[in-house]
DSSP file (Angstrom, degrees, kcal/mol; ACC not computed):
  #  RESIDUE AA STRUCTURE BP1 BP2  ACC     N-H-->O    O-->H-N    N-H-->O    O-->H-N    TCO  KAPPA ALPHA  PHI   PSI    X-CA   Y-CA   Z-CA
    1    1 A X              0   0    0      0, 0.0   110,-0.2     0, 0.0     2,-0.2   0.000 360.0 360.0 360.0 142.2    0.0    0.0    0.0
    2    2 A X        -     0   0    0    108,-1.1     2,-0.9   107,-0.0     5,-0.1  -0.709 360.0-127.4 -89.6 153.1    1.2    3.7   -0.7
    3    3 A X    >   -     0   0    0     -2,-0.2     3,-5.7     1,-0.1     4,-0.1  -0.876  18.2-148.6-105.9  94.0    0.5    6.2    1.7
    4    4 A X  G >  S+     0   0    0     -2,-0.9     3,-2.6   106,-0.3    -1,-0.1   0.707  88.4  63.7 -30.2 -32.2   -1.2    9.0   -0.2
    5    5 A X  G 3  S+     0   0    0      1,-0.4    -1,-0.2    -3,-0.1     4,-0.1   0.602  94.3  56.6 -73.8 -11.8    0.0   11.6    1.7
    6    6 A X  G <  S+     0   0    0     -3,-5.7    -1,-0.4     2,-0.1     2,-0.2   0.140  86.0 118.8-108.0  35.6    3.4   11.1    1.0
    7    7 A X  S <  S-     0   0    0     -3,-2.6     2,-0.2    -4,-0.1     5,-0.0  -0.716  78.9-100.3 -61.1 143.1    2.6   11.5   -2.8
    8    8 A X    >>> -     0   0    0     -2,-0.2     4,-2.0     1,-0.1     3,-2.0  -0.394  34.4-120.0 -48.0 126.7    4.0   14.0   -4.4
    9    9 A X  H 3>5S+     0   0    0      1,-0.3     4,-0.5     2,-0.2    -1,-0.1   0.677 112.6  53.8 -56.6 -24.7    1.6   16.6   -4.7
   10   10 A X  H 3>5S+     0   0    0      2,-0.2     4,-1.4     1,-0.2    -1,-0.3   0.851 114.8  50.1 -59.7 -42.4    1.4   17.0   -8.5
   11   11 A X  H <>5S+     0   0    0     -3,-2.0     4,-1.2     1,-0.2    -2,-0.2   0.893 107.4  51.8 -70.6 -31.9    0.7   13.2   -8.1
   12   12 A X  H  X5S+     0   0    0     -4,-2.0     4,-0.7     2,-0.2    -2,-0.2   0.551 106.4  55.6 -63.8 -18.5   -1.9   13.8   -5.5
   13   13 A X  H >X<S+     0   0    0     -4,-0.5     4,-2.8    -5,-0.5     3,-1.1   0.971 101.6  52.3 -71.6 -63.5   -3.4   16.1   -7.7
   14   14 A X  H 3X S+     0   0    0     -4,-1.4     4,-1.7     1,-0.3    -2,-0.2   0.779 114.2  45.4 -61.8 -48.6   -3.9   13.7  -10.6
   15   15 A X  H 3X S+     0   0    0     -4,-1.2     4,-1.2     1,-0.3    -1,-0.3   0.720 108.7  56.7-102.6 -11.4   -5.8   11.0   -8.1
   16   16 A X  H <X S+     0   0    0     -3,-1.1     4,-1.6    -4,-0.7    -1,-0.3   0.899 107.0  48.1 -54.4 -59.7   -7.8   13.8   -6.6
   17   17 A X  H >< S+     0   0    0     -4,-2.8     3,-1.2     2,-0.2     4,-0.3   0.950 115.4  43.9 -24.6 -82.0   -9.1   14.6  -10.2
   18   18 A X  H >X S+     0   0    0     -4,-1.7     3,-4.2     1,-0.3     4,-1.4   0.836 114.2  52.4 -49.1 -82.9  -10.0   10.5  -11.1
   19   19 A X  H 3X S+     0   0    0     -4,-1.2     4,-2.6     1,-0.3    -1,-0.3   0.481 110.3  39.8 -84.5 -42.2  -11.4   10.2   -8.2
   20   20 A X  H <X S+     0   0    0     -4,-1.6     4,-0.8    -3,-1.2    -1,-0.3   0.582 115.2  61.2 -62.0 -27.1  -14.0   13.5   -8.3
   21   21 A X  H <> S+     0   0    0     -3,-4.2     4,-5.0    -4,-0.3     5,-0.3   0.915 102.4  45.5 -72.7 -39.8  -14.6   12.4  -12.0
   22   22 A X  H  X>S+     0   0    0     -4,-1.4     4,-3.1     1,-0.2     5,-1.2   0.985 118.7  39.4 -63.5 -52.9  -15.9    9.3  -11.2
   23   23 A X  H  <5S+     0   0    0     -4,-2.6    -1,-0.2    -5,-0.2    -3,-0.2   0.963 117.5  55.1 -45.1 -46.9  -18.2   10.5   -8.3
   24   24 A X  H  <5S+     0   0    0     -4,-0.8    -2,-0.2     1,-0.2    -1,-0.2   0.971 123.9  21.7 -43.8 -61.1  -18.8   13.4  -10.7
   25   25 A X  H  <5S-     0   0    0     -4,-5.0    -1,-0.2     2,-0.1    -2,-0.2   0.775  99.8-125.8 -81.4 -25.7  -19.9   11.1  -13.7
   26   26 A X  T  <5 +     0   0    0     -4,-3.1     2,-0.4    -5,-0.3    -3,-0.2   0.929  60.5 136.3  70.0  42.8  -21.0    7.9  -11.8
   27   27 A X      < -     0   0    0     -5,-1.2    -1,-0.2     2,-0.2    -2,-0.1  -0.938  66.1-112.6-134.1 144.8  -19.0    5.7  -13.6
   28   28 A X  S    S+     0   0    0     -2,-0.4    51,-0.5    -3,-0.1     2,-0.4   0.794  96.5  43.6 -63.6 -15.5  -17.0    2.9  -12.3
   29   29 A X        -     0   0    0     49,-0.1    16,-0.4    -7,-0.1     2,-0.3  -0.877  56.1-179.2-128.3-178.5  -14.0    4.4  -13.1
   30   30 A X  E     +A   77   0A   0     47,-0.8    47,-1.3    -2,-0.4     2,-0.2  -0.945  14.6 173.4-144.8 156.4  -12.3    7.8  -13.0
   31   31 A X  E     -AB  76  43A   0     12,-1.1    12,-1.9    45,-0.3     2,-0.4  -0.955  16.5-165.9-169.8 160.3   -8.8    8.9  -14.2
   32   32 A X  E     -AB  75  42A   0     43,-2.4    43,-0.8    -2,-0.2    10,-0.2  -0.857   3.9-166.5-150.8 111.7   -6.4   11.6  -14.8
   33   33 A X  E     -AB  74  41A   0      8,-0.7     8,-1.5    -2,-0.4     2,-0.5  -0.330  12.6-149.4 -85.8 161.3   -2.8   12.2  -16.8
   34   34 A X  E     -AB  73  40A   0     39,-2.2    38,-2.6     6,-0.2    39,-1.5  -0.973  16.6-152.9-132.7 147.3   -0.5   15.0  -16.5
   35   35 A X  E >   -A   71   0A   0      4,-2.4     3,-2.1    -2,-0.5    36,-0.3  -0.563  37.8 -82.9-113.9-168.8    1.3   15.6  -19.9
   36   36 A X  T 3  S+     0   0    0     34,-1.9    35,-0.1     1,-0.3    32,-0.0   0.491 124.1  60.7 -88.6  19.4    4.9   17.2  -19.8
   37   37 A X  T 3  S-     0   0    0      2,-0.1    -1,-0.3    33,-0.1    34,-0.1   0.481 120.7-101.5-111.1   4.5    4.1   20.5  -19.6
   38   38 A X  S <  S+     0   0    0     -3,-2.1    -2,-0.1     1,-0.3     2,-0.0   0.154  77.4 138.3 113.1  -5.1    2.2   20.1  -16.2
   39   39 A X        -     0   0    0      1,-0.1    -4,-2.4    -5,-0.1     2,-0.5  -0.455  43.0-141.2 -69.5 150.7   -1.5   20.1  -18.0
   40   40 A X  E     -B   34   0A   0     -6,-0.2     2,-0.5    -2,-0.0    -6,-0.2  -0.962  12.4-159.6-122.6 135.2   -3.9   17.7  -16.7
   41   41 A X  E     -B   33   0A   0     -8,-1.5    -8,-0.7    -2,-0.5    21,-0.2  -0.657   6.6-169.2-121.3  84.7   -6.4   15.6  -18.4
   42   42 A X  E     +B   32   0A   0     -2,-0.5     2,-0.3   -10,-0.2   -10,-0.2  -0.171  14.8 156.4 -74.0 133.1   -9.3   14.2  -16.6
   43   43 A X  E     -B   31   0A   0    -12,-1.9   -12,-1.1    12,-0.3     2,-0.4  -0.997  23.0-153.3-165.1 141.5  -12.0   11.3  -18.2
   44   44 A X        -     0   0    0      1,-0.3   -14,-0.2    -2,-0.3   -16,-0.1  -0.918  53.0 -54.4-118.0 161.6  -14.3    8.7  -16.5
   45   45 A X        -     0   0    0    -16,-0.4    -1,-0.3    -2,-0.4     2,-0.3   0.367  47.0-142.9 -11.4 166.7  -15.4    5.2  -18.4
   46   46 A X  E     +E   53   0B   0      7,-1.5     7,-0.9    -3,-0.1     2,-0.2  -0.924  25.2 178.3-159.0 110.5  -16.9    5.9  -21.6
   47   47 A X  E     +E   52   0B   0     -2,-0.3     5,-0.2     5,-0.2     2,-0.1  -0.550  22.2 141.4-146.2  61.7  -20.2    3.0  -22.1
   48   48 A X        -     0   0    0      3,-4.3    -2,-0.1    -2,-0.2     0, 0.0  -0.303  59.1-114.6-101.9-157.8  -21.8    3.6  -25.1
   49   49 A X  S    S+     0   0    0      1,-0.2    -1,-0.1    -2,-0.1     3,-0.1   0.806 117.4  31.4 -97.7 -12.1  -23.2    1.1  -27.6
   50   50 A X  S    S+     0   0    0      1,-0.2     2,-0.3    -3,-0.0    -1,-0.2   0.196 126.0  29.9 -93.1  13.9  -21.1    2.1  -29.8
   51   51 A X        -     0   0    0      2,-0.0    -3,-4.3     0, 0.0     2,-0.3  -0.821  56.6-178.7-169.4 110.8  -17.7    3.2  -28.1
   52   52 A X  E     +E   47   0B   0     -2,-0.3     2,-0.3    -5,-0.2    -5,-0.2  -0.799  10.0 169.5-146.1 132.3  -16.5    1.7  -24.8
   53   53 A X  E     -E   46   0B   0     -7,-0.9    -7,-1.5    -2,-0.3     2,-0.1  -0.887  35.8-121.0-130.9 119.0  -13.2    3.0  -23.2
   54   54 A X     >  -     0   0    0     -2,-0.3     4,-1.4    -9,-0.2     3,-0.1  -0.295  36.3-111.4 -59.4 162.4  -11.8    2.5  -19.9
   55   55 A X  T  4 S+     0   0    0      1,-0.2   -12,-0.3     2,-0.2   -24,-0.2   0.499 118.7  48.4 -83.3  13.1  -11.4    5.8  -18.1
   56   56 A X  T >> S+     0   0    0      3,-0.1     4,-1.4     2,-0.1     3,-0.8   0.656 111.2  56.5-106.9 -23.1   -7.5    6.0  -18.0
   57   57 A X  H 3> S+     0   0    0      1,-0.3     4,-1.2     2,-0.2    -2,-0.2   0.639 112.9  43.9 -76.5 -13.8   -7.6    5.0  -22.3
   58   58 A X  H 3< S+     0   0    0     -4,-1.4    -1,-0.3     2,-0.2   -14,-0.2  -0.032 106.0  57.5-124.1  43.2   -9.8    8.0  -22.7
   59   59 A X  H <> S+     0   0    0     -3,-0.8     4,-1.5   -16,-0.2     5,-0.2   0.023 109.6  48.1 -96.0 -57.5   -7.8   10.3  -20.5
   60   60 A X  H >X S+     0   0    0     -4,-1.4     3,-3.9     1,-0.2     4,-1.9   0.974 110.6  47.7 -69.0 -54.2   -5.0    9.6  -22.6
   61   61 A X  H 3X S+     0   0    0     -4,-1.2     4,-1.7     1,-0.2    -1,-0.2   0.728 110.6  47.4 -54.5 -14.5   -6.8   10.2  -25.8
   62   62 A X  H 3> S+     0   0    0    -21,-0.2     4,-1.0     2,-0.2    -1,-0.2   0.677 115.7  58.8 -91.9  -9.1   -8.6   13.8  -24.7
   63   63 A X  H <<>S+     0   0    0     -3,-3.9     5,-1.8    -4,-1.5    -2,-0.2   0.957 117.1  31.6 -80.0 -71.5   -4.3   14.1  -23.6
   64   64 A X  H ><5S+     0   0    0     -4,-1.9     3,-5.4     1,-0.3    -2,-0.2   0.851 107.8  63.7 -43.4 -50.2   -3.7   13.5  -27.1
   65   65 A X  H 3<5S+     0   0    0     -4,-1.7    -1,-0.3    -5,-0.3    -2,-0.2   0.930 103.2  53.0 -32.5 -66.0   -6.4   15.0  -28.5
   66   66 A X  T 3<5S-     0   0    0     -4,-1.0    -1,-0.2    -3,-0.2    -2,-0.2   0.453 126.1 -84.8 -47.2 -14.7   -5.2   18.3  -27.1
   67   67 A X  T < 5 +     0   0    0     -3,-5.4    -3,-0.2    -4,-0.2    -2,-0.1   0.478  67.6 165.7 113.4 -21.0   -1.2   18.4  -28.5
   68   68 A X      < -     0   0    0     -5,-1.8     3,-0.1     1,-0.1    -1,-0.1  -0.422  20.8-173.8 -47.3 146.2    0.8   16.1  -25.5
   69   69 A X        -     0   0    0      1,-0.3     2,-0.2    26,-0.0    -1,-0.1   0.767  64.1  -1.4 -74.2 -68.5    3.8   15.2  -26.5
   70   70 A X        -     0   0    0     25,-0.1   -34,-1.9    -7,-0.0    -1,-0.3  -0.971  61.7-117.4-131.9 156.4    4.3   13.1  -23.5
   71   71 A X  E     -A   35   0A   0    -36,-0.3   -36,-0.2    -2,-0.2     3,-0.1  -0.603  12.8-172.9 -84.1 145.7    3.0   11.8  -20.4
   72   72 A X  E    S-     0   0A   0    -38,-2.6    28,-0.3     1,-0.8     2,-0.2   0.432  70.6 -26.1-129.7  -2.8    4.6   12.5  -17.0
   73   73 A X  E     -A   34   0A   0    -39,-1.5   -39,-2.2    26,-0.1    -1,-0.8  -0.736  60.7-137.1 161.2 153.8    2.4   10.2  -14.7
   74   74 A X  E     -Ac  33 101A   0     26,-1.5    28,-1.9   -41,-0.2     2,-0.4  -0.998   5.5-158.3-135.5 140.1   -1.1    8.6  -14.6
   75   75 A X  E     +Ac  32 102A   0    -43,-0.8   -43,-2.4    -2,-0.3     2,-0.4  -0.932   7.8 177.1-108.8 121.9   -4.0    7.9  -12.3
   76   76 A X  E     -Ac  31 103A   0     26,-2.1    28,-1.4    -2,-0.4     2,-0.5  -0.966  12.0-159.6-134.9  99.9   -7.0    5.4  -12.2
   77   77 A X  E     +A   30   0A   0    -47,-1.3   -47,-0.8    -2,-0.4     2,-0.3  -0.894  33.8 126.3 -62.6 110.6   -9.2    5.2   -9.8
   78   78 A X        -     0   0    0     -2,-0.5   -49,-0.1     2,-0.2    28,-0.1  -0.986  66.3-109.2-169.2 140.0  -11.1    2.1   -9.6
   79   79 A X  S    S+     0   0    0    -51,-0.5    26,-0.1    -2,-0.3   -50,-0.1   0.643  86.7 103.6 -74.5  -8.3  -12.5   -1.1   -7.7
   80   80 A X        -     0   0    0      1,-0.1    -2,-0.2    24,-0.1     2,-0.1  -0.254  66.9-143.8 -66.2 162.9  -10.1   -3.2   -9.8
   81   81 A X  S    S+     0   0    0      1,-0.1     2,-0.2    23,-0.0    -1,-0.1  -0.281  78.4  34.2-108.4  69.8   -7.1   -4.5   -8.5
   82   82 A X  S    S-     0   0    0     -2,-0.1     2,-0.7    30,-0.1    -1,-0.1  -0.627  84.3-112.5 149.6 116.6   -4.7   -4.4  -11.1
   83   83 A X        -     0   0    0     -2,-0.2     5,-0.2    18,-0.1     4,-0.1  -0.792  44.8-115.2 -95.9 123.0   -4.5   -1.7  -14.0
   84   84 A X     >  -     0   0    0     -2,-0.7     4,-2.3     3,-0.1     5,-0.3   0.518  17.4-117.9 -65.1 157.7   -5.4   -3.5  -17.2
   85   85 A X  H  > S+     0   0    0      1,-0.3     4,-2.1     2,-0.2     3,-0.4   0.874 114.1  62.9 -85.4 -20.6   -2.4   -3.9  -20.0
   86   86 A X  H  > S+     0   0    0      1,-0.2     4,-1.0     2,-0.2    -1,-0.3   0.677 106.5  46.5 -71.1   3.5   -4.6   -1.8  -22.4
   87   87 A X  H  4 S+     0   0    0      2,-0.1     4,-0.3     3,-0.1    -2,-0.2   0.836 112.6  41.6 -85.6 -40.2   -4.3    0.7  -20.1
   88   88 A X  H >X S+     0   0    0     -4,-2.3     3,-2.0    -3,-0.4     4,-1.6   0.920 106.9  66.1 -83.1 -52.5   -0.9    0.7  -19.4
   89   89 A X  H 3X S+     0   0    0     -4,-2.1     4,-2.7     1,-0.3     5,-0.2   0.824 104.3  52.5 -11.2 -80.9   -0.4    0.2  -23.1
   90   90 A X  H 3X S+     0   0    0     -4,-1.0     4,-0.6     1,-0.2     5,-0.5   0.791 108.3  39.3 -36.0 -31.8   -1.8    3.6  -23.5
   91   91 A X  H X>>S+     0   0    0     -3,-2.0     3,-2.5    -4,-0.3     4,-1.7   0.880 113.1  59.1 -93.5 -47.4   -0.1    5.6  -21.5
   92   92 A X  H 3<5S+     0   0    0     -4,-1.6     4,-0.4     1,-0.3    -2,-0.2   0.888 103.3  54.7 -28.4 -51.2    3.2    3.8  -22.4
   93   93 A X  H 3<5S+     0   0    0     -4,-2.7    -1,-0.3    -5,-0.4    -2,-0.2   0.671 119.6  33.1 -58.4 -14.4    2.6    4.7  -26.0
   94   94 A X  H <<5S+     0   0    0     -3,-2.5    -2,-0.2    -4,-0.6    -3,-0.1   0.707 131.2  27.0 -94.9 -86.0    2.3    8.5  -24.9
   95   95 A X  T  <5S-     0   0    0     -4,-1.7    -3,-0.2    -5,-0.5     3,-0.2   0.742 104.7-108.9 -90.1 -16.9    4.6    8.8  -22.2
   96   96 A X    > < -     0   0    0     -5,-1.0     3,-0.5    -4,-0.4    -1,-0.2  -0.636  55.7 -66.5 118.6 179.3    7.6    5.9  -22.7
   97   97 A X  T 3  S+     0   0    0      1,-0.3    20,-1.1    19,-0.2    -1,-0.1   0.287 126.3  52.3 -98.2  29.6    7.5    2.7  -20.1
   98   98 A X  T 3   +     0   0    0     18,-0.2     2,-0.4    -3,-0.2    -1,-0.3  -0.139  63.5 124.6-155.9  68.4    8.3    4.1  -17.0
   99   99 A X    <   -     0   0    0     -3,-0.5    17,-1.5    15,-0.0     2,-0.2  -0.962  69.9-116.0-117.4 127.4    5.9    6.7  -16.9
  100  100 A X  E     - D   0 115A   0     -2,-0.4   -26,-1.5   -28,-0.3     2,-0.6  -0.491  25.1-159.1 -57.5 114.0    4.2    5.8  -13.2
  101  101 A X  E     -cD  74 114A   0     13,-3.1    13,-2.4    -2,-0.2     2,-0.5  -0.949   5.2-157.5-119.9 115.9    0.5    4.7  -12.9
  102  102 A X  E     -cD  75 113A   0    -28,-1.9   -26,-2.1    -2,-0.6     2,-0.6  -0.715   2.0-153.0 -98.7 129.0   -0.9    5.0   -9.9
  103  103 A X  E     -cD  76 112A   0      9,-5.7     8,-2.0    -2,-0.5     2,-0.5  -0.867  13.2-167.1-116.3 130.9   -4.1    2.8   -8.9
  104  104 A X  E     - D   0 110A   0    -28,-1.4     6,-0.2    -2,-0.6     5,-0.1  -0.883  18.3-124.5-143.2 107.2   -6.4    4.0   -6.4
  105  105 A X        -     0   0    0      4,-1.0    -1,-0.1    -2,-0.5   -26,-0.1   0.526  48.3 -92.4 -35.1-172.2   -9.2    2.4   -4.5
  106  106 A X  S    S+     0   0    0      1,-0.3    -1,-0.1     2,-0.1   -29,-0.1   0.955 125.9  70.9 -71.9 -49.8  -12.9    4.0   -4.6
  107  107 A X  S    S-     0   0    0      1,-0.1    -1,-0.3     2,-0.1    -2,-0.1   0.807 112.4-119.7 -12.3 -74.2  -11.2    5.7   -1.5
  108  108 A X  S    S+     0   0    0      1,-0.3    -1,-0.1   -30,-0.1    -3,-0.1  -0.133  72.7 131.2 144.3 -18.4   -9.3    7.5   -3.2
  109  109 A X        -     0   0    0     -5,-0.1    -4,-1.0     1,-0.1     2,-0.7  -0.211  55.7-123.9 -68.9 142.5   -6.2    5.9   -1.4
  110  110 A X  E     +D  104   0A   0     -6,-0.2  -108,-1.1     1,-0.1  -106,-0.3  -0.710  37.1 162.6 -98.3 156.1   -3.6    4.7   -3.6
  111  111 A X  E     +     0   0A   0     -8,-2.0     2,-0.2    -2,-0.7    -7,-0.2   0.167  59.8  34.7-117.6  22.1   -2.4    1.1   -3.6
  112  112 A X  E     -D  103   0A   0     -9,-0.5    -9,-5.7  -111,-0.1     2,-0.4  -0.749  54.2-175.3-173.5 112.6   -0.7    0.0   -6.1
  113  113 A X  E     +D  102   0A   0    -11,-0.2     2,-0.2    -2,-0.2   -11,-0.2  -0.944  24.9 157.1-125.8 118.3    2.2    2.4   -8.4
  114  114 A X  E     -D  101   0A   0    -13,-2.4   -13,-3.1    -2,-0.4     2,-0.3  -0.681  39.1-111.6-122.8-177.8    3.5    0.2  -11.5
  115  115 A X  E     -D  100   0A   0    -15,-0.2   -15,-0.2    -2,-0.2   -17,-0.1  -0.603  20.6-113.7-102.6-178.3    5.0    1.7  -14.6
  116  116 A X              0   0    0    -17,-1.5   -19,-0.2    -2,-0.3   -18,-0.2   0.853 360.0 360.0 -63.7 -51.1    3.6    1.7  -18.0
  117  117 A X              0   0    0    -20,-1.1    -1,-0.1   -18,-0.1   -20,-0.1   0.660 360.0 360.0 -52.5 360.0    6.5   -0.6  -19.5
C-alpha cells in the first residue's frame, strides 16, 4: 500500500481529479494524466453502444487529442485490483515505459504504483 500523503503533490493532484470524476460522472472508473508540460487531463469510463473506453484510455486520448507530447504520470481510480495492460499500453505509447501509474481504491487511497512498461 502507498501512503497517499506522501505523494508528491502533483501526483496527489492527478488522483484527486479520477477520483472527483468518477463521483462526478458515476462511472466505475475515474482517471487523470499530466502531460509534460504540467497540464492535466481528466475522463471517466466511456459506455456507449457504440464506443466503450476504460477511463485511463480515454484520458489519454482527450491528452492527445489536445497536442501532449508526452505523459509525466497517470491515475485510475477504480475497484479493480490491477491496471489492465490496455491501459498501461496507453499511457506507455504516450509517455515511454516508465511513466508511473498509480491505482487507487474507490477511496481514493492509492495502492498499487507500477509503470507503463
Amino acid at each position: 500500500m502507498t501512503d497517499s500523503s506522501a505523494l508528491d503533490p502533483e501526483d496527489r493532484k492527478i488522483v484527486t481529479l479520477a477520483r472527483s470524476a468518477r463521483a462526478r460522472n458515476g462511472v466505475p472508473e475515474g482517471a487523470a494524466v499530466r502531460d509534460e508540460t504540467g497540464r492535466t487531463y481528466v475522463a471517466g469510463t466511456v459506455e456507449l453502444d457504440s464506443l466503450r473506453l476504460s477511463a485511463l484510455r480515454t484520458a489519454v486520448a482527450m491528452a492527445v487529442a489536445s497536442g501532449a507530447k508526452s505523459l509525466e504520470a497517470a491515475a485510475v481510480v477504480s475497484g479493480a485490483e490491477a491496471v489492465a495492460d490496455e491501459d498501461r499500453a496507453a499511457v506507455r505509447d504516450l509517455g515511454g515505459p516508465a511513466t508511473p501509474v498509480l491505482l487507487a481504491g474507490l477511496d481514493g487511497v492509492v495502492h498499487t504504483t507500477v509503470t507503463a512498461g
